[in-house]
N, C-alpha and C positions, 0 to 999 in steps of 0.2 A: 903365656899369660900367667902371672903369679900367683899361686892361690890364696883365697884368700882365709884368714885366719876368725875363726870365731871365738867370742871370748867366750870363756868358762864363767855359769853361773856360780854367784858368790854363795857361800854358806845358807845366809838366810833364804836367797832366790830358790835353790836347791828346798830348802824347810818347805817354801812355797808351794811350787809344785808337787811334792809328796802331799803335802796336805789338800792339795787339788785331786789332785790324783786317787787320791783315798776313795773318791767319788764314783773314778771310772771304771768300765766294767775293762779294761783291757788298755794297757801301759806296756810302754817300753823304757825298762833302764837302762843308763849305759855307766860302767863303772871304771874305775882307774886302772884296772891291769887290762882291760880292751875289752870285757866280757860286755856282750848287753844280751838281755833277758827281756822275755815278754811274759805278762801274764796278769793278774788281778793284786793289788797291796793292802796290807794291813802296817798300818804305820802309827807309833805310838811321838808323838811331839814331844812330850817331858823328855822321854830318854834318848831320844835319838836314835831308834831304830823301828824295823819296821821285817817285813816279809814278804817278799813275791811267791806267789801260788800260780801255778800253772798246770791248773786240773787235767789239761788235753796230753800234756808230757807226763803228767805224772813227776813234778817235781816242784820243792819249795826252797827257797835260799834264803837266811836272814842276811841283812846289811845292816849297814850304821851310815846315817847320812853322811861320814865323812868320805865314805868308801863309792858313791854318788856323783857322777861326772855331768850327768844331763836324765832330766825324765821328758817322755812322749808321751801323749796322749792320742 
């Protein structure tokens, strides 16, 4: 069986959901080089970035929505 292909949200979909997201207590990103990360986001809209915290790991990573494949809630 072929699999099948999901599209990639578009830029603004992506703005979307970080801005959703900004809500929840725990998100999953997935980013363009293959990484995905869990944890809580601060995200600023004007500039296009933002930052996952991940108190339980003891780590934080800034991004830029372009760097942004897909978010989980």
């Amino acid at each position: 069986m072929p699999e099948r292909q999901t599209a990639r949200p578009t830029r603004d979909e992506v703005y979307d959901l970080l801005m959703t997201a900004r809500q929840a207590d725990w998100v999953e990103i997935n980013f363009e080089d293959g990484r995905s990360l869990e944890g809580a986001i601060i995200f600023n809209e004007f500039k296009g970035t933002g930052r996952l915290i991940n108190v339980d790991q003891e780590f934080s990573f800034d991004f830029n929505v372009d760097q942004v494949v897909d978010v989980k809630m």
